[in-house]
N, CA, C and O atoms as CSV, one atom per row, in Angstrom:
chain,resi,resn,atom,element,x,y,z
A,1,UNK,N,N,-86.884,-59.177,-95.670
A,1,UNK,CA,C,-86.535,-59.408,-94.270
A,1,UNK,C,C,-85.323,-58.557,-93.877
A,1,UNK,O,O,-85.218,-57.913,-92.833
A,2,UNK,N,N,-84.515,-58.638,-94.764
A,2,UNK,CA,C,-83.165,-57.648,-94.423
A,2,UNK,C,C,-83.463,-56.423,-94.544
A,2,UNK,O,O,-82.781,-55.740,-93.780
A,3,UNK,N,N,-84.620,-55.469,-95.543
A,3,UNK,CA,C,-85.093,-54.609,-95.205
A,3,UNK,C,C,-85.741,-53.953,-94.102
A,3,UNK,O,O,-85.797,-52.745,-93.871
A,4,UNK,N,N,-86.290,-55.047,-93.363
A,4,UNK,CA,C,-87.147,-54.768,-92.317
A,4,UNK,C,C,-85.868,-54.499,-91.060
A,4,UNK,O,O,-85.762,-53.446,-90.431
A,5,UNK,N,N,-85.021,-55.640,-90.898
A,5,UNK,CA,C,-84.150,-55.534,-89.909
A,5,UNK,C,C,-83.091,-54.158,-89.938
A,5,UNK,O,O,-82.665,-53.661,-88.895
A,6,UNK,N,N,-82.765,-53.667,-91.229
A,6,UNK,CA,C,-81.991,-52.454,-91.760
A,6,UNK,C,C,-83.028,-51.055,-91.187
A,6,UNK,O,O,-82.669,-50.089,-90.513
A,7,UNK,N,N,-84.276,-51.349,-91.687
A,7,UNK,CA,C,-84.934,-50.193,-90.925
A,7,UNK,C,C,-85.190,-50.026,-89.389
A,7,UNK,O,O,-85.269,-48.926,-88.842
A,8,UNK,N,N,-85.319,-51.321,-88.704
A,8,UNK,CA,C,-85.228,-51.441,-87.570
A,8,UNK,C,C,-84.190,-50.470,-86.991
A,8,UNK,O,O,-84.351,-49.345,-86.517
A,9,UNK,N,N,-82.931,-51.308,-87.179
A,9,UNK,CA,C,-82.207,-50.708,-86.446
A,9,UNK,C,C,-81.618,-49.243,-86.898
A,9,UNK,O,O,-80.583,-48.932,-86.309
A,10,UNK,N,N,-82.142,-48.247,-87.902
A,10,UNK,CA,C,-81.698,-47.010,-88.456
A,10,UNK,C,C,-82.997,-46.371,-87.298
A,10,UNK,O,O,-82.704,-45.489,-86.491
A,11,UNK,N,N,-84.088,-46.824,-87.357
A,11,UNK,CA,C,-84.777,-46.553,-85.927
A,11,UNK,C,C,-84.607,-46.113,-84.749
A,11,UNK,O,O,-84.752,-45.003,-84.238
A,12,UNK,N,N,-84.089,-47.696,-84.155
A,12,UNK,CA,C,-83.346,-48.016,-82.876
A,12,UNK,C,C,-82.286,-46.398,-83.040
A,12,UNK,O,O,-82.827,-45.482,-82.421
A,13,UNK,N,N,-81.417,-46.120,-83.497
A,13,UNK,CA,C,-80.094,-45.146,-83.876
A,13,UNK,C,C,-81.196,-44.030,-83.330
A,13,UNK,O,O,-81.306,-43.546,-82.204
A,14,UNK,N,N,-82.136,-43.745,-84.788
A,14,UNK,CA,C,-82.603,-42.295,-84.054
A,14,UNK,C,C,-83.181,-42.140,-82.950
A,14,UNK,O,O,-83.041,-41.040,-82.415
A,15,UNK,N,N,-84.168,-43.381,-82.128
A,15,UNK,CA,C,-84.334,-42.605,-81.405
A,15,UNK,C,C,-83.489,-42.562,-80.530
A,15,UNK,O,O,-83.961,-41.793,-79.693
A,16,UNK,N,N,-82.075,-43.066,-80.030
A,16,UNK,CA,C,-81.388,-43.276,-79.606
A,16,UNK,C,C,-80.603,-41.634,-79.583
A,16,UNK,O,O,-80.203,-40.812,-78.758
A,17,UNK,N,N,-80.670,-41.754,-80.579
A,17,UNK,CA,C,-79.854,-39.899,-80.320
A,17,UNK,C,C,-81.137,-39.084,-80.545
A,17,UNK,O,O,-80.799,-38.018,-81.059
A,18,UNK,N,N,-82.279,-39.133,-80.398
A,18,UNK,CA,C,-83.353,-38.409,-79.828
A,18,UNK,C,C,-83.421,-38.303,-78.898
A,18,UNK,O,O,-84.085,-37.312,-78.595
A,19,UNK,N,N,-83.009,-38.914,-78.006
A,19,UNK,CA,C,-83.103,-39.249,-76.602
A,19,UNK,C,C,-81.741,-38.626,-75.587
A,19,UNK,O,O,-81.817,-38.159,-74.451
A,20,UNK,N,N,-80.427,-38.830,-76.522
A,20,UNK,CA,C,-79.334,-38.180,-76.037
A,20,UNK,C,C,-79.162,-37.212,-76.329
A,20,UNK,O,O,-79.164,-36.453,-75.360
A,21,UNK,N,N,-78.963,-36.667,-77.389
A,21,UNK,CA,C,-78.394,-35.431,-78.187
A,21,UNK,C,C,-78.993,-34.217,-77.202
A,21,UNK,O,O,-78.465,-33.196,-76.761
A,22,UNK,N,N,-80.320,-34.780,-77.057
A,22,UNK,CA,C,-80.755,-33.051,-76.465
A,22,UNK,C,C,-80.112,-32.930,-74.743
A,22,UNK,O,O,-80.016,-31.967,-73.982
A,23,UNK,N,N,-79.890,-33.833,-74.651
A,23,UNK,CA,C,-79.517,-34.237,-73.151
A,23,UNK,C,C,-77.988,-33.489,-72.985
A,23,UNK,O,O,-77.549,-32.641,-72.208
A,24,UNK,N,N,-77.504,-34.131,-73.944
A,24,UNK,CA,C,-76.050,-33.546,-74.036
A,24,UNK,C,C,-75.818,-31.704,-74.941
A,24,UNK,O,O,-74.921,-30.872,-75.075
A,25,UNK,N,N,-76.734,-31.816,-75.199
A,25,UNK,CA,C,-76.470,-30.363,-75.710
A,25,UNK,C,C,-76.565,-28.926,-74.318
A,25,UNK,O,O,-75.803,-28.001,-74.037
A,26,UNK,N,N,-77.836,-29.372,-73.776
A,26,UNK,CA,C,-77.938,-29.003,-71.891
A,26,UNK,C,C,-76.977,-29.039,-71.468
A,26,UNK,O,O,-76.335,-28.079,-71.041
A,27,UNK,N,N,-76.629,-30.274,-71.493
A,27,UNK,CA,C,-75.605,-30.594,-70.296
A,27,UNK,C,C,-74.563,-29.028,-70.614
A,27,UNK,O,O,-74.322,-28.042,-69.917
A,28,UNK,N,N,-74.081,-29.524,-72.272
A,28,UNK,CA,C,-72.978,-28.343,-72.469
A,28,UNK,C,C,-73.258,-26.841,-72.484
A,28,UNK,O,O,-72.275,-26.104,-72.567
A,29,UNK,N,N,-74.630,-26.224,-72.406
A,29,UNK,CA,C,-75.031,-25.195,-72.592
A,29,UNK,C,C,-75.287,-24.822,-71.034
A,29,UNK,O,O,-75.685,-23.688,-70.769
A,30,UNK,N,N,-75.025,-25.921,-69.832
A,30,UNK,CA,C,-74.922,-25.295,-68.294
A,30,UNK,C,C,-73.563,-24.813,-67.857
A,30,UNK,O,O,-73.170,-23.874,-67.164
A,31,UNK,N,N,-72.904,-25.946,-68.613
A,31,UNK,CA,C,-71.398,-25.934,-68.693
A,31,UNK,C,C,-70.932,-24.957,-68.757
A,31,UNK,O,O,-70.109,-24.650,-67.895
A,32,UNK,N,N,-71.279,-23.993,-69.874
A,32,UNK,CA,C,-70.782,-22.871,-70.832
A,32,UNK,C,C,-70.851,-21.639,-69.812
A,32,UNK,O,O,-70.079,-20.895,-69.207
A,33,UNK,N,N,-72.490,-21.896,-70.006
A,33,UNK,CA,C,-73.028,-20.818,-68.994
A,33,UNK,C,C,-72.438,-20.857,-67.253
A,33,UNK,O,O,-72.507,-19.750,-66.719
A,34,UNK,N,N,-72.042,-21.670,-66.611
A,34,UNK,CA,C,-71.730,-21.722,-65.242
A,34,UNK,C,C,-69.761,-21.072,-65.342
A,34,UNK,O,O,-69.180,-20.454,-64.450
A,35,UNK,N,N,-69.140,-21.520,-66.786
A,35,UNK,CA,C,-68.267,-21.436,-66.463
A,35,UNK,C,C,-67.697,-19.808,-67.302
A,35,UNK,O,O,-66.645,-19.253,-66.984
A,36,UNK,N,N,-68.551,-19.331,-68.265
A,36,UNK,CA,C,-68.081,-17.867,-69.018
A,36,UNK,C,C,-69.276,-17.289,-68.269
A,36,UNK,O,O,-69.973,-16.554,-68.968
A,37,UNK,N,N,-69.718,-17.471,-66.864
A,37,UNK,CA,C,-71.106,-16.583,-66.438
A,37,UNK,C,C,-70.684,-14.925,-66.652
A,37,UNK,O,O,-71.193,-14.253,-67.549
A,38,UNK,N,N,-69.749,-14.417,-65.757
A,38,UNK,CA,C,-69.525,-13.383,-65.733
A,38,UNK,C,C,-69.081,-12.625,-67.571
A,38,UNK,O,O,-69.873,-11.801,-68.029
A,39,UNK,N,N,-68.293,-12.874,-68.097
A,39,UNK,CA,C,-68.337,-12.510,-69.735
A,39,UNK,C,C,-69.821,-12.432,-70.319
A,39,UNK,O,O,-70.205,-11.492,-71.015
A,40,UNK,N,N,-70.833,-13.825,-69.860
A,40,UNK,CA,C,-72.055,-13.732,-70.487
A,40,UNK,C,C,-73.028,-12.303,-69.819
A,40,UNK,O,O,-73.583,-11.424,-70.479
A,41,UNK,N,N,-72.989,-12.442,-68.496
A,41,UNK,CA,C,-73.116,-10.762,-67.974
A,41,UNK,C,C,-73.055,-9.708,-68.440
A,41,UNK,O,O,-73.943,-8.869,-68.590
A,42,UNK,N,N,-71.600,-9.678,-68.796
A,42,UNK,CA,C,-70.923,-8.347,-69.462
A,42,UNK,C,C,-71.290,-8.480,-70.458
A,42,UNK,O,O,-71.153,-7.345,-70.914
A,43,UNK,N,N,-71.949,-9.434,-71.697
A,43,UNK,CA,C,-72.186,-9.027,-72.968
A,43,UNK,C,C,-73.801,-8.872,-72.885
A,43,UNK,O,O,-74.269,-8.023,-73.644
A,44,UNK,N,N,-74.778,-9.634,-72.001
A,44,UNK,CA,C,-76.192,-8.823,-71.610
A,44,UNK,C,C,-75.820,-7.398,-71.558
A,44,UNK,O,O,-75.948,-6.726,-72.582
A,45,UNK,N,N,-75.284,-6.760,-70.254
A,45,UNK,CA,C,-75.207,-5.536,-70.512
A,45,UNK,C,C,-74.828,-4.874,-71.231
A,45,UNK,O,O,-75.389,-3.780,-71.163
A,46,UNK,N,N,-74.195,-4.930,-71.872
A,46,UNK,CA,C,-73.658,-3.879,-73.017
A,46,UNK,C,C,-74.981,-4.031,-74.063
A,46,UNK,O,O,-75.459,-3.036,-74.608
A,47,UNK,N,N,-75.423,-5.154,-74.240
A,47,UNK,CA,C,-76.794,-4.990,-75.459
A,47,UNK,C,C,-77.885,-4.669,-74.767
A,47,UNK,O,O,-78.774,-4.548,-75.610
A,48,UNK,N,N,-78.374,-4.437,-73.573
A,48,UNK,CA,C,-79.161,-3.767,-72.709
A,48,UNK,C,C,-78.224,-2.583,-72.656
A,48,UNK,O,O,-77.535,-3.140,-73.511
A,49,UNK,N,N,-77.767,-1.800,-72.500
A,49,UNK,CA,C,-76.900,-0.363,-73.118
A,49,UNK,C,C,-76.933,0.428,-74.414
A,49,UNK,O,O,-76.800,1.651,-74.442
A,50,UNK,N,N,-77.139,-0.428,-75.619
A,50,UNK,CA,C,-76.930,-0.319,-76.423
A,50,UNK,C,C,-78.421,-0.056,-76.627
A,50,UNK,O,O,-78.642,0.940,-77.316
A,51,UNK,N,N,-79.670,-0.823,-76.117
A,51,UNK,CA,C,-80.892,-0.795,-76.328
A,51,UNK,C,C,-81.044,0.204,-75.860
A,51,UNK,O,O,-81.432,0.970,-76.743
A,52,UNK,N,N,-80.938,0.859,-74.619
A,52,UNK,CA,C,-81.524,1.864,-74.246
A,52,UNK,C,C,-80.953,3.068,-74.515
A,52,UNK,O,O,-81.691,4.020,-74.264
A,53,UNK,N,N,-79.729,3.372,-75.003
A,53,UNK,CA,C,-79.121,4.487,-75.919
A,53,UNK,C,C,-80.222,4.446,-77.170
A,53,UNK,O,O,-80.971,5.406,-77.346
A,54,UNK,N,N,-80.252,3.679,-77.728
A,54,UNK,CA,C,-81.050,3.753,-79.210
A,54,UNK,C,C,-82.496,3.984,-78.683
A,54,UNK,O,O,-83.161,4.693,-79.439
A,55,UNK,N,N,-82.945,3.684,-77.903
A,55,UNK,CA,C,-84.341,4.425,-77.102
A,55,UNK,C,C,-84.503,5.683,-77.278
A,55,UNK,O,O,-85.235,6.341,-78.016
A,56,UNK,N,N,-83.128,6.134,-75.911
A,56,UNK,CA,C,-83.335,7.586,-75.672
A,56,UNK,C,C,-82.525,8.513,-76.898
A,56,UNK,O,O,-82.412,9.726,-77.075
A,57,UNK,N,N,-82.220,7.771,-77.353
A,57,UNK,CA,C,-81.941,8.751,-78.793
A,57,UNK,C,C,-83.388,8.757,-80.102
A,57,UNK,O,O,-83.864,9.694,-80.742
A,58,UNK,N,N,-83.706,7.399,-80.085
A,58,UNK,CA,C,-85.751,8.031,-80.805
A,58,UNK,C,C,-86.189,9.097,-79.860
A,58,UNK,O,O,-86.428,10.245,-80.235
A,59,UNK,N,N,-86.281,8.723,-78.718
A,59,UNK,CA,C,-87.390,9.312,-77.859
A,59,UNK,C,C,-87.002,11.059,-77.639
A,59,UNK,O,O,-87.766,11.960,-77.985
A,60,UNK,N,N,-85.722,11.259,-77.027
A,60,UNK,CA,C,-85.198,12.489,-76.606
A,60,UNK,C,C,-84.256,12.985,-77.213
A,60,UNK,O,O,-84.008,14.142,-76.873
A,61,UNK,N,N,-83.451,12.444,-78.204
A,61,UNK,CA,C,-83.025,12.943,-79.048
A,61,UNK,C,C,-81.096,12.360,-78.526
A,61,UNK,O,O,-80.717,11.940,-77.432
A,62,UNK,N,N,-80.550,12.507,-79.393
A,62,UNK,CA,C,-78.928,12.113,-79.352
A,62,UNK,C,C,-78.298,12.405,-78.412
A,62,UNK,O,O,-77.550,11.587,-77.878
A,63,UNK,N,N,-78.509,14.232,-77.766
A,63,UNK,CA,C,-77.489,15.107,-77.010
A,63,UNK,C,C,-78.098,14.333,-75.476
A,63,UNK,O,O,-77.271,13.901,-74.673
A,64,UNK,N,N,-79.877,14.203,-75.143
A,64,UNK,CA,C,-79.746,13.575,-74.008
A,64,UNK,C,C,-79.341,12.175,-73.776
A,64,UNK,O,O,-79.093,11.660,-72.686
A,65,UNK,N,N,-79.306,11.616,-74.966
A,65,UNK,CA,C,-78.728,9.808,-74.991
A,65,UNK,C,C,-77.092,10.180,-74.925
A,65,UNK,O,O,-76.674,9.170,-74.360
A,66,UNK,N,N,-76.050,10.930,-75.136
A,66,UNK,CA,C,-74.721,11.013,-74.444
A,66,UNK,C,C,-75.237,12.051,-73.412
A,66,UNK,O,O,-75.584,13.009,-74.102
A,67,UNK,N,N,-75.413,12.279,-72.402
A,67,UNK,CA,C,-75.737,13.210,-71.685
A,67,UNK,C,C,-75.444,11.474,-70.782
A,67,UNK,O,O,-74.410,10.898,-70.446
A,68,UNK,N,N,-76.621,11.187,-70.680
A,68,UNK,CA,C,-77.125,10.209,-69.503
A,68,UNK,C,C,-76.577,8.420,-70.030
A,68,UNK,O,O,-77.135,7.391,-69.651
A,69,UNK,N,N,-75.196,8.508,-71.105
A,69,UNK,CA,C,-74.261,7.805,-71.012
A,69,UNK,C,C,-73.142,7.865,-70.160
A,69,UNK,O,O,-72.647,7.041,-69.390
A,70,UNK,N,N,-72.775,9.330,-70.548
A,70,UNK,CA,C,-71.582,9.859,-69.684
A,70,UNK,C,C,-72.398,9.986,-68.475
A,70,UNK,O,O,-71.588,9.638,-67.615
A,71,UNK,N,N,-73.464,10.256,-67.876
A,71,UNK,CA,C,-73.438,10.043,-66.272
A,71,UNK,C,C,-73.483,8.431,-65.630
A,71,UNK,O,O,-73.924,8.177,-64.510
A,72,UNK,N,N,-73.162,7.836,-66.186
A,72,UNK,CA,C,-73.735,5.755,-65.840
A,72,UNK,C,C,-71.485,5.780,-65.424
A,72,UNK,O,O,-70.952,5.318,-64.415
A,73,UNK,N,N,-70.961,6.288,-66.301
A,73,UNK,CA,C,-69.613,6.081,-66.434
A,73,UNK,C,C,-68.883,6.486,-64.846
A,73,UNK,O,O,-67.667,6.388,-64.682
């Protein structure tokens, strides 16, 4: 009987933070995002920069990937 009531409520617990945890992890991941928006910006672009340098350096070679860096500047 005390087994049954011990599992019960280790139950009750999870789904209990099944139910919150993800709630609150949102909450803090709007948070984050509403309040470092502009930093989160600036670090998209630079790895969208970084992607398309390493593009045009497979594709066209190194000299036109600084060529058409130094013209964005």
């Amino acid at each position: 009987m005390l087994a049954e009531i011990a599992m019960f409520i280790q139950l009750l617990g999870m789904a209990t933070l099944a139910a919150i945890l993800p709630t609150i992890i949102v909450m803090c991941a709007i948070y984050l995002i509403y309040t470092y928006r502009v930093q989160i910006w600036w670090f998209i672009k630079g790895i969208m920069r970084a992607i398309s340098y390493g593009l045009t350096c497979i594709t066209d070679g190194k000299a036109a990937a600084d060529k058409r860096l130094l013209e964005r500047k």
